[in-house]
N, C-alpha and C positions, 0 to 999 in steps of 0.2 A: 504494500500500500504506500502510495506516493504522502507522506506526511504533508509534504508543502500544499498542495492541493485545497480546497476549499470541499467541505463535505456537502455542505446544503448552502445555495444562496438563498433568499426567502425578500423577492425583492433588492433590496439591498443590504440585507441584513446576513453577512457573512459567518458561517457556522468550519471552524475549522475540522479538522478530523480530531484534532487531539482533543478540542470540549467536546468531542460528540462522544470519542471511547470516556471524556468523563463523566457526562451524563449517563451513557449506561452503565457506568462500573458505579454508580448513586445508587440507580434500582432494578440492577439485580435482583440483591436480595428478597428486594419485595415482591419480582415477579417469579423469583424463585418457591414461595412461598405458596403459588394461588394456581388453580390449575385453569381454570374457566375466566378467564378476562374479557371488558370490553372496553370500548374505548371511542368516546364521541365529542371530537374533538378539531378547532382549525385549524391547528398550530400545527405545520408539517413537521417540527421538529418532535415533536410529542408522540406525532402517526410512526416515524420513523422510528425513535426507540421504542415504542410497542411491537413494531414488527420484526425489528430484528432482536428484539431479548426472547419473546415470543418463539419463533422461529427456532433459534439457538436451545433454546429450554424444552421444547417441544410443546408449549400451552397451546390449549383452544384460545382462537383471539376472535371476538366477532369485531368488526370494522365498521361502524356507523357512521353512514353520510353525515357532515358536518351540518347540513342544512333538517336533521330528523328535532319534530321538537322533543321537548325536554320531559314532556308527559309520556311519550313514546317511547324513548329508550328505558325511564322506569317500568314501563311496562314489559318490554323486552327483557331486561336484566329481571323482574322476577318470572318470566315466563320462563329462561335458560339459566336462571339457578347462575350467575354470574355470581363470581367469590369476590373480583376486585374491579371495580369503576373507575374508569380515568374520565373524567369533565374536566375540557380546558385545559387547566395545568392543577387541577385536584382530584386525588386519588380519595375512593373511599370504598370500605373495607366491608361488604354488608353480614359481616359474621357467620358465613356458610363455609365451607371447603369443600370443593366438590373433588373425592376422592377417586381413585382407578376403577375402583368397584361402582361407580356413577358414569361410568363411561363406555364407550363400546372399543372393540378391538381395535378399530379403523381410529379411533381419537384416542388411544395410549400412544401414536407414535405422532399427536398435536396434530391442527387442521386450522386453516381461515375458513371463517364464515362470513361471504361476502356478500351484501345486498346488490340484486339486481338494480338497474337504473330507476326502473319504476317510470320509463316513456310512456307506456303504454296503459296503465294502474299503479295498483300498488307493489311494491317491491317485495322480489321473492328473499328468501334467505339460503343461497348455495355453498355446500361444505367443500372444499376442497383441499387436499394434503400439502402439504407444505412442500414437496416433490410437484404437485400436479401446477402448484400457481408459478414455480417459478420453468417451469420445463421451455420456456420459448427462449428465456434469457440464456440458456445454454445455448444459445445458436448465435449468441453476437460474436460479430468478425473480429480477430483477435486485432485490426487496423484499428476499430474504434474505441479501441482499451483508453482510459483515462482521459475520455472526452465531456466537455460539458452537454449534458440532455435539460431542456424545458420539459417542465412538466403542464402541459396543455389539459388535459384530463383531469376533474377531480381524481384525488389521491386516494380516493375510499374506493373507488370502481377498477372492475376487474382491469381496463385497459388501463388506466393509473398505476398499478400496481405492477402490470408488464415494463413500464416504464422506470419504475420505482428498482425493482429487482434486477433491469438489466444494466439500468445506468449505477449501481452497488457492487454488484456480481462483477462487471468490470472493470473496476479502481476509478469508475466517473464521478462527474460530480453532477447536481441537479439543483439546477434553476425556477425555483417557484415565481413567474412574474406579476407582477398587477395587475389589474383586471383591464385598465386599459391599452388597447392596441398600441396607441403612438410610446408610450410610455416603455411598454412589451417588445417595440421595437428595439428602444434604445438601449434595452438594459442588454437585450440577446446582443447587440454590437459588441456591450462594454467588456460585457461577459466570455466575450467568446463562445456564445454556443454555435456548435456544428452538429447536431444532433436535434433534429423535431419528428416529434410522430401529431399528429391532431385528426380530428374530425373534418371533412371538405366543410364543414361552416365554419370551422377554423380558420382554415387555412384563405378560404375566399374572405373571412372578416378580416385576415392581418394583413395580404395585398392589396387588398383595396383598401386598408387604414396605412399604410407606409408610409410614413412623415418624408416630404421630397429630401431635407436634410438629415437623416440617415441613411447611411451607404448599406446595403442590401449586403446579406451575410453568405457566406461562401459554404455551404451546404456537405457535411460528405453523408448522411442519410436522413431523407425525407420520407415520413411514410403515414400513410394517409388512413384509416378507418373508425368502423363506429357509423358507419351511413353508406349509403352507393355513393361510387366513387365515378365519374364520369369522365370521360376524354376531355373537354373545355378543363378542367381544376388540373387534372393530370398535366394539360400544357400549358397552363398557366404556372405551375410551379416551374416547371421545367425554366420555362422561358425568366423567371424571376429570379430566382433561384441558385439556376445552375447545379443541382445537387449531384454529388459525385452517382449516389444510388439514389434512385426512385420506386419505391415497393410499397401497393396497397393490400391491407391485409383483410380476410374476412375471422372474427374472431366473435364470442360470447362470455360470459361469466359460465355457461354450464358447459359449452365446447370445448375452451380454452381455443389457441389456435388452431383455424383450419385450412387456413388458405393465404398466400404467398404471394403476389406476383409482380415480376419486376422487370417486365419487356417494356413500360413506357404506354402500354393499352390499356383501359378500361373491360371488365370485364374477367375472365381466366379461361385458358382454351379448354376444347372438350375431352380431351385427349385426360385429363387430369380425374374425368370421370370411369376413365380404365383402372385407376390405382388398384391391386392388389395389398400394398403394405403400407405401412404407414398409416396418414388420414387418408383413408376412404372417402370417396362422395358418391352420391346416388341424388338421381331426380324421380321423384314420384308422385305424377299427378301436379307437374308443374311446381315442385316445392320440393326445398334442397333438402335432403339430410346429409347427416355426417356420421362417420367414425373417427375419433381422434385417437391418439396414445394417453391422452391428459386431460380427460373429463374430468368435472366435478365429481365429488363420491356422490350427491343426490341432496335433493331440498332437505331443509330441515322438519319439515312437515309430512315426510313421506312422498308426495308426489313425486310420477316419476315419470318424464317428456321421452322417454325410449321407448324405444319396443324389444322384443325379448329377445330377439337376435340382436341388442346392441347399437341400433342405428339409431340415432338421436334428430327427432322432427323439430325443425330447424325455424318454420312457419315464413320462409322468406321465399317469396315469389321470384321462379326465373326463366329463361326460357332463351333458348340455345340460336341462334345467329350465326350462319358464316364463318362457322367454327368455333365460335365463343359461345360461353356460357355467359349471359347479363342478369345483374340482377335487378328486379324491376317493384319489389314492394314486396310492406311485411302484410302478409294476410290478415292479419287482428286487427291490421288500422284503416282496412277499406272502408271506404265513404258508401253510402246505400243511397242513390239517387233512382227512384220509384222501381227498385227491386234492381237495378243493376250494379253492377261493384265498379268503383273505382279504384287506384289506387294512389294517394297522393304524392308519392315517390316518380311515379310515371310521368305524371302533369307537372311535377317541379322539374325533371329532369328536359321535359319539351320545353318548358318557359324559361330552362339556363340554356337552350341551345340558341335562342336570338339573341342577336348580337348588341340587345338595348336592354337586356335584364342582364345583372350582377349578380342573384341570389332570391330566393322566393321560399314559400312556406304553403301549403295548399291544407286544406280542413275544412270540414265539414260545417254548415251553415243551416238552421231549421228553417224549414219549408212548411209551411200548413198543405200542400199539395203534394207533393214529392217525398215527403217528410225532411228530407235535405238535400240541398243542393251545393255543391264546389264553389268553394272561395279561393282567395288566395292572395298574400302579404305579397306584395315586389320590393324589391331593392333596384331603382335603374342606374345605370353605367350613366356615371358622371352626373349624376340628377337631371338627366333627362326627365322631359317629363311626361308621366303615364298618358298612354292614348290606346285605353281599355281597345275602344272598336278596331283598332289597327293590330294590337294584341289577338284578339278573339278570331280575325280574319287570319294569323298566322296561323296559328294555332288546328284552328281547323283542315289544312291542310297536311298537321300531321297525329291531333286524335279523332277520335267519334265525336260527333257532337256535344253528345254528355258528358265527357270528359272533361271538356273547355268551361273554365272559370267561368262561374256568372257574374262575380261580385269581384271587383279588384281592390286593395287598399294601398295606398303606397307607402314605404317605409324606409327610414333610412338605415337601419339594420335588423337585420334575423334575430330577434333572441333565443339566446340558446339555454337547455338547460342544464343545470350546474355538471353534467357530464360531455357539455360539450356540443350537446345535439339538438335538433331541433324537436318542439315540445311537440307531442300527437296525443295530449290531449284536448 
């Protein structure tokens, strides 16, 4: 481990490596003490020592989004028998010990418990080994050892955490920046970072926020997921950027990584559907499954999204092109327009192919006839200004008519939520 190096920036707020082995050599003891932890907390520096004393000790650690209220995770911590609470930067001790004999076989050798996003409802709770969260960071290129990584993702979600593990696992350092873009710019300059993974709403809010005076960072791996990732975002990086690799990835909290790809295309060829070892993929019925090496062990509720041969329903709509496989929307967030499905992923992706939308958001709008009908937030290139009818008239030339927005609103940015994504509810 490079001592000189900077362990966490947090902002501007520089975390060396030697205060951070002193912070955990402070509470060890205590996490040595507790076998079932949780911990719901902003402070990256606080998430970090949880998960790597955690990890190291072999605890249960559940990981609570920073944004869960406070009445919730009480509720949580007594639902799972939690021994030790981390709030903020206060620990406290609820007088339990949850012993071996409290445990199942699969959590004697410790596991994270990691909350789903919750885009779609409520957040699931997925168990996963301490082996299975960090399995993709074994695959960083030994070139990007002791690089600085952003952390774009909240830090509690499974993609957060690939981020978390890979830029640790490889002597890097990690960059937590501000929330605002222009700001977000400047620090990744000061900082040096050459290492970004984000969401395409990421990635399309930080080039189109690029303050003209900062100088554009020299990239050696960009990579993109957490949402369909399209050709327009793919060469918009490229072209900004210049990043030495360019790889979009398709990934879940219960699949762990599945999918790879780093030709500069949208999409992944079909050829990837022959796998024999490895992840598997299958299409069935127009919807992907997968086989991984490094699934989740299973919800904490029992539920179980496989089927008995192993192959895990994925609910992401896609359908094979020209020898690609595209992916085109989650099935749980189609829009029901008088009995027909939309899907808003489809319709955002035809409203980023004109060359006068920047970024958009498409959802569902009640209809007393219909019951709902397609809307949709714009972002336009350079503030131009919205001209629905000229919109509508494109549009239609590449979906069904039902498809096409009826309602526009204009906006100057997407918000996202706290994982990065856009919200579908």
């Amino acid at each position: 481990m490079n001592s000189e190096r900077p362990f966490l920036i947090v902002d501007n707020r520089v975390v060396s490596r030697a205060e951070f082995k002193a912070l955990l050599e402070r509470y060890r003891p205590l996490f040595s003490c507790h076998r079932r932890i949780m911990i719901h907390s902003s402070d990256p520096l606080y998430q970090a020592v949880a998960l790597i004393l955690a990890r190291e000790l072999k605890s249960e650690l559940f990981l609570c989004h920073a944004f869960f209220k406070s009445a919730q995770v009480e509720k949580l911590r007594a639902d799972h028998r939690v021994d030790l609470l981390l709030q903020n930067d206060s620990w406290e001790e609820p007088g339990q010990i949850t012993s071996l004999a409290d445990t199942t076989p699969a959590d004697n050798e410790g596991c994270l418990y990691v909350f789903t996003s919750g885009t779609t409802g409520e957040p699931k709770i997925a168990r996963h080994r301490w082996a299975t969260i960090q399995y993709s960071s074994e695959y960083v290129s030994e070139r990007l050892s002791g690089r600085t990584w952003i952390m774009t993702y909240s830090a509690t979600s499974f993609a957060g955490l690939q981020v978390f593990f890979s830029a640790i696992n490889s002597d890097g350092t990690i960059y937590y920046p501000p929330a605002e873009y222009d700001r977000m710019a400047a620090g990744m300059s000061n900082h040096g970072v050459t290492i970004i993974s984000g969401t395409p709403t990421f990635w399309r809010m930080l080039i189109s926020s690029w303050p003209s005076d900062v100088p554009s960072v020299k990239l050696e791996q960009a990579t993109l997921g957490g949402e369909i990732v399209d050709q327009a975002i793919l060469d918009s990086i490229e072209s900004f950027f210049a990043p030495t690799r360019l790889t979009h990835i398709y990934a879940s909290t219960e699949a762990g990584t599945a999918i790879v790809v780093s030709d500069g295309r949208a999409g992944f060829p079909v050829e990837y559907l022959d796998r024999q070892e490895g992840v598997q993929l299958q299409v069935v019925d127009g919807l992907l499954q997968v086989k991984t090496p490094a699934p989740m062990s299973g919800y904490v509720d029992g539920r179980s999204i496989s089927a008995d041969d192993g192959w895990l329903r994925t609910d992401d709509a896609v359908e094979v092109r020209d020898g690609r496989v595209y992916f085109v929307g989650r099935q749980d967030g189609m829009i029901n327009v008088g009995g027909l499905k939309v899907l808003p992923e489809e319709v955002e992706l035809a409203l980023q192919s004109l060359p006068q939308v920047t970024d958009s958001r498409v959802f569902a709008k009640r209809s007393p006839i219909l019951g709902s009908i397609v809307a949709a937030e714009i972002v336009m290139q350079n503030d131009t200004k919205l001209n629905a009818k000229e919109i509508k008239s494109k549009l239609r030339a590449i979906l069904a008519d039902y498809k096409v927005p009826q309602v526009f609103l204009p906006v100057s940015k997407i918000e996202a939520t706290p994982h990065g994504k856009k919200s579908r509810r």
